[in-house]
N, CA, C and O atoms as a Tinker XYZ file with bonds, in Angstrom:
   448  protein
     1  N     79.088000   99.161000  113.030000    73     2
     2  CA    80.026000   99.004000  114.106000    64     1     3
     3  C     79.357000   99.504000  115.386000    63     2     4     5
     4  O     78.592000  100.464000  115.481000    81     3
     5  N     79.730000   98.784000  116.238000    73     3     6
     6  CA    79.237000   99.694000  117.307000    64     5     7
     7  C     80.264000  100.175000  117.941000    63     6     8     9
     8  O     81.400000   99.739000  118.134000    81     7
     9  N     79.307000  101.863000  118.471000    73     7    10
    10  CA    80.339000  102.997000  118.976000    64     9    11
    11  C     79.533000  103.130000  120.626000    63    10    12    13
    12  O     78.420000  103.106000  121.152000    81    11
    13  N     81.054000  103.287000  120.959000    73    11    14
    14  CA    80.662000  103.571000  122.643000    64    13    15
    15  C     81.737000  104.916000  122.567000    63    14    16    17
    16  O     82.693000  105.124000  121.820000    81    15
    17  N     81.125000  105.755000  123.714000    73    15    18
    18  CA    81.967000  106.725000  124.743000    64    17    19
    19  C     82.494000  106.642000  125.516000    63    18    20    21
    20  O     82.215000  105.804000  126.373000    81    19
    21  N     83.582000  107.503000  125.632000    73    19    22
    22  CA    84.955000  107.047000  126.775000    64    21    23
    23  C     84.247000  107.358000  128.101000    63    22    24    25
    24  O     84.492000  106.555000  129.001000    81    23
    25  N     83.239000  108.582000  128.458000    73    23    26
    26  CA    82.546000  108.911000  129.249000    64    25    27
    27  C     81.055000  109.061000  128.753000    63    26    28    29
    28  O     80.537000  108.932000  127.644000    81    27
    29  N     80.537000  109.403000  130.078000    73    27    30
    30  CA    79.558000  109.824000  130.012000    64    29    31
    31  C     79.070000  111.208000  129.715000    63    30    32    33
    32  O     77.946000  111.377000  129.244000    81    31
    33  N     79.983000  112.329000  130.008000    73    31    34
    34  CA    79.953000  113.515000  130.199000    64    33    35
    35  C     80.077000  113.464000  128.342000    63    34    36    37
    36  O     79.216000  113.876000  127.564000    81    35
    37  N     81.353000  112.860000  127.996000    73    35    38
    38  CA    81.308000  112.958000  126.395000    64    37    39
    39  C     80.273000  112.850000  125.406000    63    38    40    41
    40  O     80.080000  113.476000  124.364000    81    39
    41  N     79.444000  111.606000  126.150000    73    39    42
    42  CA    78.248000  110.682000  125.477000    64    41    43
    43  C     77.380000  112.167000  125.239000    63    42    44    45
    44  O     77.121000  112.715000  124.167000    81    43
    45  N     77.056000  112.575000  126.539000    73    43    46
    46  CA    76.154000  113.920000  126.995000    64    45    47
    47  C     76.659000  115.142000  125.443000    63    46    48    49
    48  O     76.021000  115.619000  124.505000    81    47
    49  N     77.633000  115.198000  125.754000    73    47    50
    50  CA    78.122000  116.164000  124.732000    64    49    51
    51  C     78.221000  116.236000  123.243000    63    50    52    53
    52  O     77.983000  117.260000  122.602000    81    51
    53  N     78.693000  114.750000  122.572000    73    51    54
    54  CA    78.318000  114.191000  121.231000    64    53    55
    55  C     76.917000  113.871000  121.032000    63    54    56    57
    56  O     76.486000  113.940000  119.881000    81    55
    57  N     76.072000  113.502000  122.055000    73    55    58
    58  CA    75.018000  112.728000  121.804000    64    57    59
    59  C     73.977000  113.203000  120.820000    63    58    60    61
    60  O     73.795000  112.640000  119.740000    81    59
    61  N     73.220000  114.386000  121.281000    73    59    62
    62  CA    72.103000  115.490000  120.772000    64    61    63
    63  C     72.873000  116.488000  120.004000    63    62    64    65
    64  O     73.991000  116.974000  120.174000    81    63
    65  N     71.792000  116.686000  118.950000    73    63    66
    66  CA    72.138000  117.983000  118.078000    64    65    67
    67  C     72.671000  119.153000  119.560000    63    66    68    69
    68  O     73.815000  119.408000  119.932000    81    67
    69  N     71.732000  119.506000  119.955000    73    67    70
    70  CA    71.403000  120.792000  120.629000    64    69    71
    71  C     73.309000  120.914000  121.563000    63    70    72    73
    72  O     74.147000  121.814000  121.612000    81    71
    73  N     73.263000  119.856000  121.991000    73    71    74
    74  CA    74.445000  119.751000  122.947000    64    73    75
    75  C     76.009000  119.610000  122.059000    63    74    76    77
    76  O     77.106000  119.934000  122.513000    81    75
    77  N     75.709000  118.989000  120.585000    73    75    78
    78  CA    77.092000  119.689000  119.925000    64    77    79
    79  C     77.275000  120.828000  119.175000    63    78    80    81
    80  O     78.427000  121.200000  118.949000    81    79
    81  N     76.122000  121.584000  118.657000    73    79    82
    82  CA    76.375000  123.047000  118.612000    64    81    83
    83  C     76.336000  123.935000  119.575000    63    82    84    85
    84  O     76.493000  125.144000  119.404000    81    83
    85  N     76.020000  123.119000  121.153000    73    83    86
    86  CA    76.123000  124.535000  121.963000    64    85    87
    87  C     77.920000  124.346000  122.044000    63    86    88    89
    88  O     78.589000  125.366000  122.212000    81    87
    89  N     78.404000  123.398000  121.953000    73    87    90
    90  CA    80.124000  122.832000  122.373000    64    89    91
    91  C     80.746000  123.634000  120.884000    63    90    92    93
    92  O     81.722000  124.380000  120.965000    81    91
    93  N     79.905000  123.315000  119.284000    73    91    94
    94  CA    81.093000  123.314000  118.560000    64    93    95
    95  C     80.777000  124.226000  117.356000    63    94    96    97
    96  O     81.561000  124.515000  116.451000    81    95
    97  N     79.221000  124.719000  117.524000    73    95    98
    98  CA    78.794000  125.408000  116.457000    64    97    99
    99  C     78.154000  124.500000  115.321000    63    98   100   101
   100  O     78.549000  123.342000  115.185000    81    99
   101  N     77.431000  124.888000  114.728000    73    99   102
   102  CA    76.353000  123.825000  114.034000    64   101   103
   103  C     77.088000  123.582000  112.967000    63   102   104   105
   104  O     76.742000  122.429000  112.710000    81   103
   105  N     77.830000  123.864000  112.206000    73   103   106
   106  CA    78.764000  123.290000  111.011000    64   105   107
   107  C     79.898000  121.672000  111.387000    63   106   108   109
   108  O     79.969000  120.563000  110.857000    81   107
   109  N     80.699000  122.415000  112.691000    73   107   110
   110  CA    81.076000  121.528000  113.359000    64   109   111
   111  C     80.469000  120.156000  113.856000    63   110   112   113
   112  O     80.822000  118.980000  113.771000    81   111
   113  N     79.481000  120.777000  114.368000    73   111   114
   114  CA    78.135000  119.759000  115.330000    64   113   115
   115  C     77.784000  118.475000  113.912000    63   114   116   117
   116  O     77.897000  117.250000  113.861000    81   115
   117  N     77.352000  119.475000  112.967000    73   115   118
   118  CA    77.352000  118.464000  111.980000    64   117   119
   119  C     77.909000  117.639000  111.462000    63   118   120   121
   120  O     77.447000  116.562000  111.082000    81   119
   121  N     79.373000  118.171000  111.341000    73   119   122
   122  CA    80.434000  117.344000  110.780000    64   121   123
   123  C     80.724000  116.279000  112.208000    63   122   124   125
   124  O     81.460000  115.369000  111.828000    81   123
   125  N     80.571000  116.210000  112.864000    73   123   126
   126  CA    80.852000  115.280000  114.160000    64   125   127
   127  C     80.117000  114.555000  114.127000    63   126   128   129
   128  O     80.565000  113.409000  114.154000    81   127
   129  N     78.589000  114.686000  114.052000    73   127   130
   130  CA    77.568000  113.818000  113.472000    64   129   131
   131  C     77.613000  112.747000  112.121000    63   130   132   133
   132  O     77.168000  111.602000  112.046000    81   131
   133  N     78.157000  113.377000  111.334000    73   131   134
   134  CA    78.873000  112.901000  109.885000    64   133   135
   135  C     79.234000  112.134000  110.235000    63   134   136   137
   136  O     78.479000  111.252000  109.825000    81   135
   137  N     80.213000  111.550000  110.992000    73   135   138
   138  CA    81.696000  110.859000  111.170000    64   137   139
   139  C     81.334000  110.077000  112.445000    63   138   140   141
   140  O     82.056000  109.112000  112.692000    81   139
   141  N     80.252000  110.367000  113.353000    73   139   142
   142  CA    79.665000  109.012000  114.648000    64   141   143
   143  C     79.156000  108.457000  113.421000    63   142   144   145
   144  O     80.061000  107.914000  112.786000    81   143
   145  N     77.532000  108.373000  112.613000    73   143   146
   146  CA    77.055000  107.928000  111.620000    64   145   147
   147  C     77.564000  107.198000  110.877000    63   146   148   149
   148  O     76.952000  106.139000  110.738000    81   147
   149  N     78.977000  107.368000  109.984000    73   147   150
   150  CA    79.707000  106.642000  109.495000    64   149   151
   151  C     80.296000  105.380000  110.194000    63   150   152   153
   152  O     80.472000  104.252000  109.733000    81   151
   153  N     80.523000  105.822000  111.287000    73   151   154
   154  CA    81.178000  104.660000  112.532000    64   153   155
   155  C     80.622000  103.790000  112.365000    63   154   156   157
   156  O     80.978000  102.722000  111.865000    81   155
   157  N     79.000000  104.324000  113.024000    73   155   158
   158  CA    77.879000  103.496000  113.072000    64   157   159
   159  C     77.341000  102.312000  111.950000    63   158   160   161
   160  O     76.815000  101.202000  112.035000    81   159
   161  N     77.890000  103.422000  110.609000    73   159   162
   162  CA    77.314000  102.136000  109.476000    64   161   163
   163  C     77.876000  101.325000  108.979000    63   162   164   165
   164  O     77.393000  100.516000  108.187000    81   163
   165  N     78.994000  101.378000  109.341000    73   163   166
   166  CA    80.193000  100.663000  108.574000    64   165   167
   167  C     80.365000   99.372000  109.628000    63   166   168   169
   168  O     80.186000   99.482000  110.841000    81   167
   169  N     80.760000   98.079000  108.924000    73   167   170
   170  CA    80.225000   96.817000  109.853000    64   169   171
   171  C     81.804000   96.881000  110.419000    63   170   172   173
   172  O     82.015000   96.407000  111.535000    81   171
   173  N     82.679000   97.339000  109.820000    73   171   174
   174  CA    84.145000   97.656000  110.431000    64   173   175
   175  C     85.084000   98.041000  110.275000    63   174   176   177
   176  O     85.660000   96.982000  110.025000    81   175
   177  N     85.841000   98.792000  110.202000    73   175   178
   178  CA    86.692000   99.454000  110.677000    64   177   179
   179  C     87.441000   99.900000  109.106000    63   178   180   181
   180  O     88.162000  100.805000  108.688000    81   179
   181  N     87.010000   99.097000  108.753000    73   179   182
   182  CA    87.882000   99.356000  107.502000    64   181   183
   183  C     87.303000   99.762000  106.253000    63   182   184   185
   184  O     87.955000  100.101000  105.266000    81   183
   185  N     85.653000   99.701000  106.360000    73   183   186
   186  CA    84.612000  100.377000  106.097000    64   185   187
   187  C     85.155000  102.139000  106.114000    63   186   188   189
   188  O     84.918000  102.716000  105.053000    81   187
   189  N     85.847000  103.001000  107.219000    73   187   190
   190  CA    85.679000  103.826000  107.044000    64   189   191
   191  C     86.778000  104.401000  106.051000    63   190   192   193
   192  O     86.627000  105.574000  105.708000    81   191
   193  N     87.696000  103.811000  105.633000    73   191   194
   194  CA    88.457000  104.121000  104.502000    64   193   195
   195  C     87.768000  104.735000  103.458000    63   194   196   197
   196  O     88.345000  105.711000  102.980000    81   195
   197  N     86.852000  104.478000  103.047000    73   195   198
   198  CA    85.792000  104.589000  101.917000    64   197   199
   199  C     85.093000  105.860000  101.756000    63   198   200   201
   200  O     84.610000  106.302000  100.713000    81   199
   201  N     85.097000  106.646000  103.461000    73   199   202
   202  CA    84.342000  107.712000  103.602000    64   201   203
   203  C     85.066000  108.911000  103.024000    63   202   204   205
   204  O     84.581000  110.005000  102.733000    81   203
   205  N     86.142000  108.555000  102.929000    73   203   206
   206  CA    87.250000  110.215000  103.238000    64   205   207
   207  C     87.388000  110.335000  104.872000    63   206   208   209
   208  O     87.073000  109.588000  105.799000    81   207
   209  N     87.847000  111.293000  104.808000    73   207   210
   210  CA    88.048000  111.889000  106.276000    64   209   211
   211  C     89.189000  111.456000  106.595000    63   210   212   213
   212  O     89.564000  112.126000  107.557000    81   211
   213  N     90.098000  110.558000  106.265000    73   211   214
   214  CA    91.749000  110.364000  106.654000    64   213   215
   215  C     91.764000  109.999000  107.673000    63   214   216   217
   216  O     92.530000  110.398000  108.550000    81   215
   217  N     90.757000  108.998000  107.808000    73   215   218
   218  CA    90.892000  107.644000  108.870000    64   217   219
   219  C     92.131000  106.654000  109.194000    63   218   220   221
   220  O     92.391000  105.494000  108.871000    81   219
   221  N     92.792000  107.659000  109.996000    73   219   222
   222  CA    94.371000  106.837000  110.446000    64   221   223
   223  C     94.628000  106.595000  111.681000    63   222   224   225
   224  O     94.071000  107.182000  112.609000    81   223
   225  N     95.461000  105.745000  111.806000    73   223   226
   226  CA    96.087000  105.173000  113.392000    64   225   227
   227  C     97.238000  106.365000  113.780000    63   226   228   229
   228  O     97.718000  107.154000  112.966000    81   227
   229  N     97.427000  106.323000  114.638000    73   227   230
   230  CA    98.072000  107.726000  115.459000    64   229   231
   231  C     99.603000  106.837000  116.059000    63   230   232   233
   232  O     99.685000  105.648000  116.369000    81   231
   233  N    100.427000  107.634000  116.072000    73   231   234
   234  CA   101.631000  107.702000  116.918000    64   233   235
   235  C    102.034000  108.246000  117.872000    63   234   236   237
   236  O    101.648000  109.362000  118.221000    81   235
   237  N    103.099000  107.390000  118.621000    73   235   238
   238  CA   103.575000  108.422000  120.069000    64   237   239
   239  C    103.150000  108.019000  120.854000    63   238   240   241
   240  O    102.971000  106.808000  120.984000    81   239
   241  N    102.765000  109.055000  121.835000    73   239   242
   242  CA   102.017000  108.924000  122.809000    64   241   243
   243  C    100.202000  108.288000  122.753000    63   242   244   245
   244  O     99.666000  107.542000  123.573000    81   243
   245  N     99.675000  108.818000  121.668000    73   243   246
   246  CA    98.056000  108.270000  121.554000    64   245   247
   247  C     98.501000  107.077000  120.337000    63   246   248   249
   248  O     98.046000  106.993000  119.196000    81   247
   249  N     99.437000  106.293000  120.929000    73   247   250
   250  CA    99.725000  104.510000  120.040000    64   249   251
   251  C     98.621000  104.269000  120.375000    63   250   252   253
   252  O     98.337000  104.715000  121.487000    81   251
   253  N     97.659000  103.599000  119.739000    73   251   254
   254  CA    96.677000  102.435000  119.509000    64   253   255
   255  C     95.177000  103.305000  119.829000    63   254   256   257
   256  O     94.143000  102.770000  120.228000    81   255
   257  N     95.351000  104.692000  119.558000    73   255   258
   258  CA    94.131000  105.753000  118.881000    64   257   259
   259  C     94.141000  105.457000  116.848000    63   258   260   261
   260  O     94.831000  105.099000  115.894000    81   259
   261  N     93.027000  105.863000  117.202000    73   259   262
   262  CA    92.668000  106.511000  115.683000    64   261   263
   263  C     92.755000  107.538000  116.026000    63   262   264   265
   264  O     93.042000  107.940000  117.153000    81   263
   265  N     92.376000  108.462000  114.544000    73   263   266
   266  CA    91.450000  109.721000  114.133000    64   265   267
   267  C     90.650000  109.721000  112.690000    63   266   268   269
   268  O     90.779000  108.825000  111.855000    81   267
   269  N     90.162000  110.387000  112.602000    73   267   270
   270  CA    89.249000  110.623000  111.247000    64   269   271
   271  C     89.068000  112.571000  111.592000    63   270   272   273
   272  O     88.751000  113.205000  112.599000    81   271
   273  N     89.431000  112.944000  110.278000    73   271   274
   274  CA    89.362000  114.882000  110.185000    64   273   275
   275  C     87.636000  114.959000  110.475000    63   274   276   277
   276  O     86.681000  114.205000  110.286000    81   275
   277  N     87.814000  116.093000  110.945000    73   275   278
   278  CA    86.122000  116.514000  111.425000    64   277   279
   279  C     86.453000  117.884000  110.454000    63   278   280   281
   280  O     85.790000  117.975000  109.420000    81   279
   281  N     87.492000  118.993000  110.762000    73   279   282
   282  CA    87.202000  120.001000  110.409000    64   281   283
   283  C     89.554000  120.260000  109.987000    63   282   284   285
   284  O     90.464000  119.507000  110.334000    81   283
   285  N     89.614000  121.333000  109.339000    73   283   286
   286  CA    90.858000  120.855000  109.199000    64   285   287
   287  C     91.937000  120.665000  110.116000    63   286   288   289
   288  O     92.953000  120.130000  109.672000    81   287
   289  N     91.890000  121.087000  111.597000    73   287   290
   290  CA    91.894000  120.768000  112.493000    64   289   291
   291  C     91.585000  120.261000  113.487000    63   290   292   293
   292  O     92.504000  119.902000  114.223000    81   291
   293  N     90.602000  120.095000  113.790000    73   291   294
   294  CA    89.930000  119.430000  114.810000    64   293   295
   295  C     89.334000  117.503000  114.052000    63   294   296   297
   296  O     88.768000  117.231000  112.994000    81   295
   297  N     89.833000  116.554000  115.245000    73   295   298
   298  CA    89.546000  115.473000  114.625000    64   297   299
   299  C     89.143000  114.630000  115.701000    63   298   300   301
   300  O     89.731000  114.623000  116.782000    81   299
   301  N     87.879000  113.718000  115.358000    73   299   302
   302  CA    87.679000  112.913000  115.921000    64   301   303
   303  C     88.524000  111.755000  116.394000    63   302   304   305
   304  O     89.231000  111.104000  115.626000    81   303
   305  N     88.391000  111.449000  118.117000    73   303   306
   306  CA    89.877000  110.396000  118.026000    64   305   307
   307  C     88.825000  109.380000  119.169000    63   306   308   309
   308  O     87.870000  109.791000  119.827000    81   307
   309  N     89.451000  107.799000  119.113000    73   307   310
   310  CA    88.824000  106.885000  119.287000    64   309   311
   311  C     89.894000  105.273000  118.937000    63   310   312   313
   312  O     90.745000  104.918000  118.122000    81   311
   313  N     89.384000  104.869000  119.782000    73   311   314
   314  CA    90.189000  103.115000  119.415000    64   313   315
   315  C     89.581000  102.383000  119.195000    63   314   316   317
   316  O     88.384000  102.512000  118.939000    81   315
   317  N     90.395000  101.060000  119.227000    73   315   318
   318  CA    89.259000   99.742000  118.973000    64   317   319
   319  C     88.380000   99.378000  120.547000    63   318   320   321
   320  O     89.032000   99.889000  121.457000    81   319
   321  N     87.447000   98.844000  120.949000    73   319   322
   322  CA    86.661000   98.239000  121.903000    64   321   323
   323  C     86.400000   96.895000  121.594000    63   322   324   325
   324  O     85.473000   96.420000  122.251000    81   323
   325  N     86.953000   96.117000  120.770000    73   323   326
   326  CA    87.134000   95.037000  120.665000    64   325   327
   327  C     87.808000   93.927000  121.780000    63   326   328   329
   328  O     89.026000   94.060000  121.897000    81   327
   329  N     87.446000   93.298000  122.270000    73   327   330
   330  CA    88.240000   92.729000  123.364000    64   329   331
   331  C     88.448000   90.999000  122.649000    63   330   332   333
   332  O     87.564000   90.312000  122.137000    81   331
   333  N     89.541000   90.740000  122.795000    73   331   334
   334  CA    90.318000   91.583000  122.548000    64   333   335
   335  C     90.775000   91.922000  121.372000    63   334   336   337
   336  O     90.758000   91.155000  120.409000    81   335
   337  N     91.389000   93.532000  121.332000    73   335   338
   338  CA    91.693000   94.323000  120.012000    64   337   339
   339  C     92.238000   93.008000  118.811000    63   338   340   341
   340  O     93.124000   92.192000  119.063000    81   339
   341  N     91.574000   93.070000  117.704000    73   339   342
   342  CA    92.010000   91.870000  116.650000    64   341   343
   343  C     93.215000   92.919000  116.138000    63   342   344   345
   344  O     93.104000   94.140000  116.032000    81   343
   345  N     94.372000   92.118000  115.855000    73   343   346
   346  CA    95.395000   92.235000  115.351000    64   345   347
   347  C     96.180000   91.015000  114.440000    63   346   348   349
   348  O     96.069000   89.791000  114.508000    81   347
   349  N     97.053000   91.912000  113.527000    73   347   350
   350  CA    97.372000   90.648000  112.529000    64   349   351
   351  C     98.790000   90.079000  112.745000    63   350   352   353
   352  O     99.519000   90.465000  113.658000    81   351
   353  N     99.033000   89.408000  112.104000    73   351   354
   354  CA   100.294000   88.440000  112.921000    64   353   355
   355  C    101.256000   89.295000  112.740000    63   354   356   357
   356  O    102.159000   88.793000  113.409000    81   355
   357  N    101.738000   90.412000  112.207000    73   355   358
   358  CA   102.732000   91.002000  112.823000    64   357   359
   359  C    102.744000   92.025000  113.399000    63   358   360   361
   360  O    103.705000   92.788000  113.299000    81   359
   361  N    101.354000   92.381000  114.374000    73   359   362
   362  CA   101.022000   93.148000  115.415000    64   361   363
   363  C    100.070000   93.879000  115.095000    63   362   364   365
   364  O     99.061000   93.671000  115.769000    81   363
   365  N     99.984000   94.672000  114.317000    73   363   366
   366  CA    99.356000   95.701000  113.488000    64   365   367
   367  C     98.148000   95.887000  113.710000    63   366   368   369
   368  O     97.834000   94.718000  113.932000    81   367
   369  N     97.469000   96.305000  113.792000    73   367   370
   370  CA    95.646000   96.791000  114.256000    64   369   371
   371  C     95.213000   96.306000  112.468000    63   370   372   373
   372  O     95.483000   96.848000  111.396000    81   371
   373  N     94.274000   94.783000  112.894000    73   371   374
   374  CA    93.038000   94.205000  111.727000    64   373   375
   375  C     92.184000   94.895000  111.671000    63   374   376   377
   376  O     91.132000   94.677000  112.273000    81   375
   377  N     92.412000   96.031000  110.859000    73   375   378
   378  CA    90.815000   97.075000  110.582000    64   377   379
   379  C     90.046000   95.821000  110.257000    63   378   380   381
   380  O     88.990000   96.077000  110.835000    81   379
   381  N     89.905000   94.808000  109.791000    73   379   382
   382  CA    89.542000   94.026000  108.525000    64   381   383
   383  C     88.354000   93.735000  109.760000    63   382   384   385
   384  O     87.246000   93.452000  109.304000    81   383
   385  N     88.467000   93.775000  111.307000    73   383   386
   386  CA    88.192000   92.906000  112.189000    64   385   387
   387  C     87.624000   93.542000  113.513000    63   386   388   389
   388  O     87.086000   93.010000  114.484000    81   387
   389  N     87.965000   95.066000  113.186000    73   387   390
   390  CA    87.539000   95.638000  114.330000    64   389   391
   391  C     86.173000   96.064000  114.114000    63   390   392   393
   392  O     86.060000   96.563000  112.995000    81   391
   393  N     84.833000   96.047000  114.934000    73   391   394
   394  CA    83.874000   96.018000  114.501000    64   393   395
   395  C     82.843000   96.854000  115.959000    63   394   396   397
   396  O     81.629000   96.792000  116.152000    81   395
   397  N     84.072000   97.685000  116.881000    73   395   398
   398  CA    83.375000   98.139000  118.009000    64   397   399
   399  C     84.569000   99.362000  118.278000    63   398   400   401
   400  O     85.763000   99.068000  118.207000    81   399
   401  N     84.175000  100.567000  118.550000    73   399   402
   402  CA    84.967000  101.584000  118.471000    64   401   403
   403  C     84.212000  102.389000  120.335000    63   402   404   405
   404  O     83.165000  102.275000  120.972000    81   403
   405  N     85.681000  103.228000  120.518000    73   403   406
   406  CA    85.292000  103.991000  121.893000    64   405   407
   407  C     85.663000  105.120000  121.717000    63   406   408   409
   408  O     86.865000  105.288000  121.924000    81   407
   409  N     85.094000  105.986000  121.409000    73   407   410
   410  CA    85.047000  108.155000  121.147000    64   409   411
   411  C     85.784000  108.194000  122.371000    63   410   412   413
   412  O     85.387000  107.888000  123.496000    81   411
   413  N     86.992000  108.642000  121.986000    73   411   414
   414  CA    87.131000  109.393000  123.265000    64   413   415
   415  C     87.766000  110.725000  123.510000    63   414   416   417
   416  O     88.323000  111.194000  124.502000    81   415
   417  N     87.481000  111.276000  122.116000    73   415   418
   418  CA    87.779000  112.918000  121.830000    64   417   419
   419  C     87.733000  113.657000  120.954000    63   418   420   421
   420  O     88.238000  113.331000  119.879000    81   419
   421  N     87.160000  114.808000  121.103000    73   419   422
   422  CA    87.078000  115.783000  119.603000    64   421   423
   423  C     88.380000  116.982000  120.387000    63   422   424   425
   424  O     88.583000  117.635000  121.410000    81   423
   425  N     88.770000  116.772000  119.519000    73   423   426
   426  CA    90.677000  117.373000  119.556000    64   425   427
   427  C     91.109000  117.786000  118.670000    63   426   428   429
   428  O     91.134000  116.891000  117.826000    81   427
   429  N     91.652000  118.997000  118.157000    73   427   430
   430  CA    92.346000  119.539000  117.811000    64   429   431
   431  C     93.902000  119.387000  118.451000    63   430   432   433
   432  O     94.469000  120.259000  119.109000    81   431
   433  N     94.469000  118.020000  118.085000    73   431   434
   434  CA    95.873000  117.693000  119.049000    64   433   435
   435  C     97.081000  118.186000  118.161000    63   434   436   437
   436  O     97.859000  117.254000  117.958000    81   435
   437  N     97.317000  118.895000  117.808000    73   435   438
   438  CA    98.156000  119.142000  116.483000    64   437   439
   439  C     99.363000  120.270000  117.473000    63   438   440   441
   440  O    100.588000  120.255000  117.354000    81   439
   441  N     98.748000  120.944000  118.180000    73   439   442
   442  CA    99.459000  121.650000  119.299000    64   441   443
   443  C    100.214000  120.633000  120.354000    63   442   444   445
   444  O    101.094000  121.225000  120.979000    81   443
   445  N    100.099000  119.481000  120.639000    73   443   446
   446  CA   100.320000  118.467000  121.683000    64   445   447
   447  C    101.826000  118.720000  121.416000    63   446   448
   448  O    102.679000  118.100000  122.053000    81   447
């Protein structure tokens, strides 16, 4: 799949080892690494079911986010970059189809 960043400053921050354990601590850093990698290998979206990590679509306010667990709190969150987003005829997000993802947070949103 291919993965893009919501920013640049983010890109900067996920990108390099060095720059996600200075942000998250090297256990963390790793597990964040884990879970871009997976993004990366999986041809789509529905690929990441397979990994673990409790790769789900979100409600509320972050409608039409994912997440996938990084740590038992803290979770990677991200949408489709598909243009446009494939969906199935009764609205629903086609993991089957999404095949381009956009990071756009390591969050612990559970406080929100």
């Amino acid at each position: 799949m291919e993965v893009y960043f919501a920013t640049k400053a983010l890109e900067k921050r996920l990108g390099s080892e060095k720059a996600r354990v200075r942000a998250f601590g090297s256990d963390t850093a790793r597990r964040i690494r884990l879970r871009i990698d997976q993004l990366v290998s999986s041809p789509t979206l529905e690929e990441m079911r397979g990994f673990g990590g409790r790769c789900h679509e979100l409600t509320g306010d972050r409608a039409d986010q994912l997440a996938v667990w990084v740590t038992a709190n803290l979770r990677l969150v991200f949408e489709p970059a598909d243009d446009p987003v494939p969906k199935r005829a009764g609205g629903d997000l086609d993991w089957d189809h999404v095949t381009a993802v956009r990071i756009l947070e390591v969050v612990d949103y559970h406080g929100d």
